[in-house]
C-alpha positions in Angstrom: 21.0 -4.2 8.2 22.2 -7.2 6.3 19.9 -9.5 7.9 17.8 -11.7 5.3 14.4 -11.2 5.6 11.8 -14.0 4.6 7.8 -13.1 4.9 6.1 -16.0 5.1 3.6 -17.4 2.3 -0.1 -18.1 3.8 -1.3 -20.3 0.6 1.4 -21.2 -1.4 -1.2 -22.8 -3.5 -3.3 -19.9 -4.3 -2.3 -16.4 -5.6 -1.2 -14.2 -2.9 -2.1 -10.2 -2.9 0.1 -7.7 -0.8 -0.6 -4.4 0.0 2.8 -2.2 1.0 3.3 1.9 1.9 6.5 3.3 2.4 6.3 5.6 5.6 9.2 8.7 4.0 9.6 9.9 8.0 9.6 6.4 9.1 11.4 4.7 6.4 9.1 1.6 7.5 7.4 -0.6 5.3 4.2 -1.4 6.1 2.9 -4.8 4.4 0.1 -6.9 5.0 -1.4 -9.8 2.7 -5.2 -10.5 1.5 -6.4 -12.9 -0.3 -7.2 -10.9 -3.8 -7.0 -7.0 -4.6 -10.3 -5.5 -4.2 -12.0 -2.7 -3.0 -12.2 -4.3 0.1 -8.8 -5.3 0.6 -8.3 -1.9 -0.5 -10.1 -0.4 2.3 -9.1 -2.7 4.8 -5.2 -2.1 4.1 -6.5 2.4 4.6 -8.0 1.5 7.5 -4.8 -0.4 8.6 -2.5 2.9 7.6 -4.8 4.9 9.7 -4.3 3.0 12.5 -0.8 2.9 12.2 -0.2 6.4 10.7 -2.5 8.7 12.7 -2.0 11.8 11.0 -2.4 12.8 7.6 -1.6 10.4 4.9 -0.8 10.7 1.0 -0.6 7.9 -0.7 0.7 7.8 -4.5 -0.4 4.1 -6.4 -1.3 2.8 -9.2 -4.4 3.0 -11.3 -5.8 -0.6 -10.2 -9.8 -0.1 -11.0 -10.2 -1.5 -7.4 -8.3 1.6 -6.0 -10.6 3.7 -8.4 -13.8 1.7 -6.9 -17.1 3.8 -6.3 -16.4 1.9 -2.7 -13.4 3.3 -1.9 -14.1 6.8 -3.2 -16.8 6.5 -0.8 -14.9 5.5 2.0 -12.3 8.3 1.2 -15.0 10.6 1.8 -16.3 9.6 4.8 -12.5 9.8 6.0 -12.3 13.3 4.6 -15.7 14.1 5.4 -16.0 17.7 3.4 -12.3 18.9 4.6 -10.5 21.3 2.5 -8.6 19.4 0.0 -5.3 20.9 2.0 -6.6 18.8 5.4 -7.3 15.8 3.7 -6.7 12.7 5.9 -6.1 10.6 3.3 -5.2 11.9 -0.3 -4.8 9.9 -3.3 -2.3 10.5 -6.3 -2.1 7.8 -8.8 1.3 7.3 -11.4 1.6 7.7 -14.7 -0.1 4.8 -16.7 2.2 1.9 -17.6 5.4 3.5 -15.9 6.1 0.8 -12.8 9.4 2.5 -12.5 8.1 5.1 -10.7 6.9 3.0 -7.6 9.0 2.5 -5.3 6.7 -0.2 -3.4 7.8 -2.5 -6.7 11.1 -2.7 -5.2 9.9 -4.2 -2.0 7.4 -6.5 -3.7 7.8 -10.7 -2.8 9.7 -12.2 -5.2 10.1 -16.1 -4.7 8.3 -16.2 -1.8 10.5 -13.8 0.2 11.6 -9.7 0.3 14.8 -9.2 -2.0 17.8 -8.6 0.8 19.1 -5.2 -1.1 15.5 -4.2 -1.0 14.8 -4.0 2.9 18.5 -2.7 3.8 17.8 0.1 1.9 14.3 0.9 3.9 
């Protein structure tokens, strides 16, 4: 659509971290906000994809050390929990180094405050 979508800032004050996947059978975007980007976060926003993607789910990102965190290696293998690498539940592919054009979640990222228009009518 051509709707205008705005996405709410929580504290406009502090830095604000959003987590986003691009669901390529859905074409939703999935985005929720935490208050820094940390393994935690990190795991929270996995545990959130599970819940809203039940089956398998590959995820390509960036190489953020907090998505490269002993914590959330661990938590990927609990999730995984000695599967064939095939029946992964949740596997991980990171881009290249230093090459943001490859994400597409960069094109849906919050840019003064709100979701660029040309952004979401293409999701």
């Amino acid at each position: 659509t051509n709707e205008r979508i705005e996405i709410p800032v929580i504290n406009e004050r502090q830095k604000q971290t959003y987590y986003g996947a691009l669901n390529l059978y859905t074409q939703r975007f999935l985005v929720k906000a935490y208050d820094k980007g940390d393994s935690q976060s990190t795991i929270a926003f996995l545990q959130y994809l599970r819940s809203q993607c039940p089956h398998r789910i590959a995820l390509i990102w960036d190489g953020a050390t907090y998505h490269r965190s002993g914590e959330v290696r661990t938590y990927l293998a609990s999730v995984n929990q000695q599967l064939n690498e095939l029946d992964w539940q949740i596997t991980c592919i990171r881009f290249a180094p230093n090459a943001p054009a490859q994400n597409p979640a960069l094109r849906c990222l919050v840019t003064r405050k709100e979701v660029h228009p040309r952004v979401l009518s293409s999701v």
